[in-house]
C-alpha positions in Angstrom: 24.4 -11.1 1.3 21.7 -11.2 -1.4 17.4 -11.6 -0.7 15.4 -12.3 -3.3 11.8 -11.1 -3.3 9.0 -12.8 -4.6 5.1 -12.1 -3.9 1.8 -13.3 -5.9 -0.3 -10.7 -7.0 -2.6 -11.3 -4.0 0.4 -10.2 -1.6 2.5 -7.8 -3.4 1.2 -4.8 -1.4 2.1 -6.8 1.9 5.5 -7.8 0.4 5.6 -3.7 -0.2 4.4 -3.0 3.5 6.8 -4.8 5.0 9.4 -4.0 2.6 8.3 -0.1 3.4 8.8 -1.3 7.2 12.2 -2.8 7.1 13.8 -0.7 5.0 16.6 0.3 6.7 17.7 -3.6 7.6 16.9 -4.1 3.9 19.1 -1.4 2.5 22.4 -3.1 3.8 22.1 -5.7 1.5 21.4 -6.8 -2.3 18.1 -7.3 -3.3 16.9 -9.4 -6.5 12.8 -9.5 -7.3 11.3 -11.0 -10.0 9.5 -8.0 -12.4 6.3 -6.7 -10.5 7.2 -7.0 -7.2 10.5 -5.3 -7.5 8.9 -2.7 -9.2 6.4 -1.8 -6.7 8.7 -2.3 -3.8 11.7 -0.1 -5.6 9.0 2.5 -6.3 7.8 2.1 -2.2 10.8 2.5 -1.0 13.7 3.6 -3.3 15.9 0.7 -2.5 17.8 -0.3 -5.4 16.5 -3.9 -6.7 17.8 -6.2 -9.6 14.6 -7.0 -11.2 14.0 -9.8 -13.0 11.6 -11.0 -15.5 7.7 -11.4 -14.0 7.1 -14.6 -12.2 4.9 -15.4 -15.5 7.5 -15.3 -18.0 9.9 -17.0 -15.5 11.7 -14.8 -13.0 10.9 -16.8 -10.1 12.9 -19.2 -12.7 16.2 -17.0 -12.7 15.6 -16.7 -8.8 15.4 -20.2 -8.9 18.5 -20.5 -11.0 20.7 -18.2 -8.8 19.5 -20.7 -5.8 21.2 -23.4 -7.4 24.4 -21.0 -7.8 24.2 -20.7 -4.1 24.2 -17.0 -5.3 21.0 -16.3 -2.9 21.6 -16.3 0.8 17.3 -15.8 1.5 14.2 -15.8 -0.1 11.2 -13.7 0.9 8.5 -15.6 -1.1 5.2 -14.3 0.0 2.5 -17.0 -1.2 -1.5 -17.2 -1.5 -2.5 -20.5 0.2 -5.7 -19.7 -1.1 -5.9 -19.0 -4.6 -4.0 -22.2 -6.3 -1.4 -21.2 -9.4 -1.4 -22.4 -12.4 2.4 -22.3 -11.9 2.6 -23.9 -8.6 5.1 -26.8 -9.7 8.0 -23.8 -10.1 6.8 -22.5 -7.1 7.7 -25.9 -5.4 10.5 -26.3 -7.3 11.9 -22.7 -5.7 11.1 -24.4 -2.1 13.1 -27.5 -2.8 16.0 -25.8 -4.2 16.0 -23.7 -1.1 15.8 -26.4 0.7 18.5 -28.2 -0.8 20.8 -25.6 -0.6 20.3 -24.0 2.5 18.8 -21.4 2.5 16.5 -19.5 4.2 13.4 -18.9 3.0 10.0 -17.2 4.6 6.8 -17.9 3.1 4.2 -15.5 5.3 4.6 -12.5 7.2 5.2 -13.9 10.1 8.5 -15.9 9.1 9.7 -13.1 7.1 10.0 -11.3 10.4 12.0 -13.3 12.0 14.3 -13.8 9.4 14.8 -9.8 9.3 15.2 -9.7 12.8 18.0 -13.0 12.5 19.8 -11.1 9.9 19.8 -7.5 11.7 21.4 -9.8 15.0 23.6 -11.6 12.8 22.0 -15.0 13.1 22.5 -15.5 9.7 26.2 -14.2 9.0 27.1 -18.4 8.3 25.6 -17.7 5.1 29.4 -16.2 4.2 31.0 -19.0 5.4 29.1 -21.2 3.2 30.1 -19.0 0.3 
Protein backbone atom coordinates (compact mmCIF):
# COMPACT_ATOMS: atom_id res chain seq x y z
CA UNK A 1 0.00 0.00 0.00
CA UNK A 2 1.34 3.42 -1.01
CA UNK A 3 0.23 7.19 0.88
CA UNK A 4 1.06 10.08 -0.65
CA UNK A 5 1.63 13.19 1.43
CA UNK A 6 0.93 16.53 0.48
CA UNK A 7 0.67 19.81 2.88
CA UNK A 8 0.59 23.67 1.94
CA UNK A 9 3.09 25.63 3.58
CA UNK A 10 0.57 26.76 6.09
CA UNK A 11 0.21 23.01 7.37
CA UNK A 12 3.47 21.30 6.79
CA UNK A 13 4.39 21.26 10.54
CA UNK A 14 0.88 19.68 11.25
CA UNK A 15 1.35 17.23 8.39
CA UNK A 16 4.92 16.68 10.37
CA UNK A 17 3.06 16.37 13.84
CA UNK A 18 0.95 13.89 12.88
CA UNK A 19 3.35 12.20 10.76
CA UNK A 20 5.71 12.28 14.06
CA UNK A 21 2.51 10.70 15.83
CA UNK A 22 1.65 7.86 13.60
CA UNK A 23 4.77 6.77 12.82
CA UNK A 24 4.77 3.42 13.60
CA UNK A 25 1.27 2.80 11.42
CA UNK A 26 3.14 4.89 8.83
CA UNK A 27 6.34 2.90 8.66
CA UNK A 28 4.48 -0.33 7.30
CA UNK A 29 3.84 1.18 4.19
CA UNK A 30 5.32 3.30 1.13
CA UNK A 31 5.20 6.72 1.36
CA UNK A 32 5.46 9.26 -1.68
CA UNK A 33 5.52 13.43 -0.81
CA UNK A 34 5.93 16.01 -3.04
CA UNK A 35 9.53 17.96 -2.21
CA UNK A 36 9.06 20.05 1.01
CA UNK A 37 6.80 18.15 2.90
CA UNK A 38 8.64 14.91 2.44
CA UNK A 39 11.59 16.56 3.47
CA UNK A 40 10.49 17.88 6.62
CA UNK A 41 8.49 14.80 7.57
CA UNK A 42 11.67 12.34 6.51
CA UNK A 43 13.89 14.58 8.60
CA UNK A 44 10.89 14.36 11.71
CA UNK A 45 10.76 11.07 11.62
CA UNK A 46 13.32 9.02 9.63
CA UNK A 47 10.70 7.25 7.63
CA UNK A 48 11.94 6.61 4.23
CA UNK A 49 9.77 8.83 1.64
CA UNK A 50 9.96 9.02 -2.29
CA UNK A 51 10.06 12.72 -2.68
CA UNK A 52 8.93 14.33 -5.44
CA UNK A 53 9.34 17.57 -6.99
CA UNK A 54 7.75 20.77 -4.75
CA UNK A 55 4.02 21.19 -5.20
CA UNK A 56 5.25 24.51 -7.21
CA UNK A 57 7.13 22.92 -9.88
CA UNK A 58 4.48 20.15 -10.06
CA UNK A 59 4.84 17.28 -7.61
CA UNK A 60 1.36 17.34 -6.46
CA UNK A 61 1.38 16.77 -10.50
CA UNK A 62 3.38 13.34 -10.39
CA UNK A 63 1.12 12.51 -7.32
CA UNK A 64 -1.60 13.28 -9.38
CA UNK A 65 -0.23 11.27 -12.18
CA UNK A 66 0.47 8.05 -10.07
CA UNK A 67 -3.51 8.53 -9.05
CA UNK A 68 -4.41 7.95 -12.48
CA UNK A 69 -2.05 4.77 -12.45
CA UNK A 70 -4.08 3.61 -9.57
CA UNK A 71 -0.51 3.41 -8.22
CA UNK A 72 -1.72 5.44 -4.85
CA UNK A 73 -3.99 3.61 -2.56
CA UNK A 74 -4.44 7.22 -0.14
CA UNK A 75 -3.77 10.63 -0.12
CA UNK A 76 -3.00 12.71 3.02
CA UNK A 77 -3.56 16.24 1.45
CA UNK A 78 -3.50 18.70 4.28
CA UNK A 79 -5.12 22.01 2.71
CA UNK A 80 -5.44 25.86 3.85
CA UNK A 81 -9.16 26.80 3.43
CA UNK A 82 -8.02 29.99 4.23
CA UNK A 83 -5.28 31.31 2.27
CA UNK A 84 -6.55 30.71 -1.58
CA UNK A 85 -3.62 29.23 -4.13
CA UNK A 86 -2.72 30.37 -6.98
CA UNK A 87 -2.55 26.70 -7.93
CA UNK A 88 -5.80 25.63 -6.71
CA UNK A 89 -7.20 24.24 -10.18
CA UNK A 90 -4.30 21.16 -9.67
CA UNK A 91 -5.28 21.03 -6.31
CA UNK A 92 -8.89 20.13 -7.59
CA UNK A 93 -7.78 18.34 -10.19
CA UNK A 94 -5.84 15.83 -7.42
CA UNK A 95 -9.48 15.68 -5.60
CA UNK A 96 -11.24 14.52 -8.65
CA UNK A 97 -8.80 12.02 -9.74
CA UNK A 98 -9.10 10.61 -6.31
CA UNK A 99 -12.29 10.65 -6.57
CA UNK A 100 -12.52 8.98 -9.75
CA UNK A 101 -10.45 6.38 -8.83
CA UNK A 102 -11.10 5.44 -5.51
CA UNK A 103 -9.22 6.44 -3.39
CA UNK A 104 -9.12 7.63 -0.16
CA UNK A 105 -8.19 10.87 0.49
CA UNK A 106 -8.15 13.13 3.94
CA UNK A 107 -8.03 16.71 3.61
CA UNK A 108 -7.79 17.98 7.61
CA UNK A 109 -6.64 16.45 10.57
CA UNK A 110 -9.51 15.13 11.57
CA UNK A 111 -10.09 12.71 8.46
CA UNK A 112 -6.52 11.90 8.24
CA UNK A 113 -7.14 10.17 11.57
CA UNK A 114 -9.54 8.10 10.74
CA UNK A 115 -8.08 6.92 7.74
CA UNK A 116 -4.87 5.83 9.96
CA UNK A 117 -6.93 4.25 12.27
CA UNK A 118 -9.00 2.36 9.05
CA UNK A 119 -5.84 1.25 7.70
CA UNK A 120 -4.13 0.01 11.17
CA UNK A 121 -7.79 -2.19 11.56
CA UNK A 122 -7.61 -3.18 8.08
CA UNK A 123 -10.60 -1.30 6.78
CA UNK A 124 -8.87 -0.48 3.87
CA UNK A 125 -7.02 -3.80 2.78
CA UNK A 126 -9.77 -3.78 -0.58
CA UNK A 127 -7.37 -1.37 -1.89
CA UNK A 128 -5.25 -4.76 -2.93
CA UNK A 129 -8.01 -6.27 -4.42
CA UNK A 130 -8.57 -3.35 -6.55
CA UNK A 131 -5.03 -3.67 -7.67
Amino acid sequence: MKIALIAHDEKKELMVQFCIAYCGILSRYSICATGTTGKLVAEATGLEIQRFLSGSQGGDQQIAAQIAYNEIDMLLFFRDPLNPKPLEPNDMNLLRLCDMHNIPVATNIATAEMLIHGLERGDLDWRNIVK
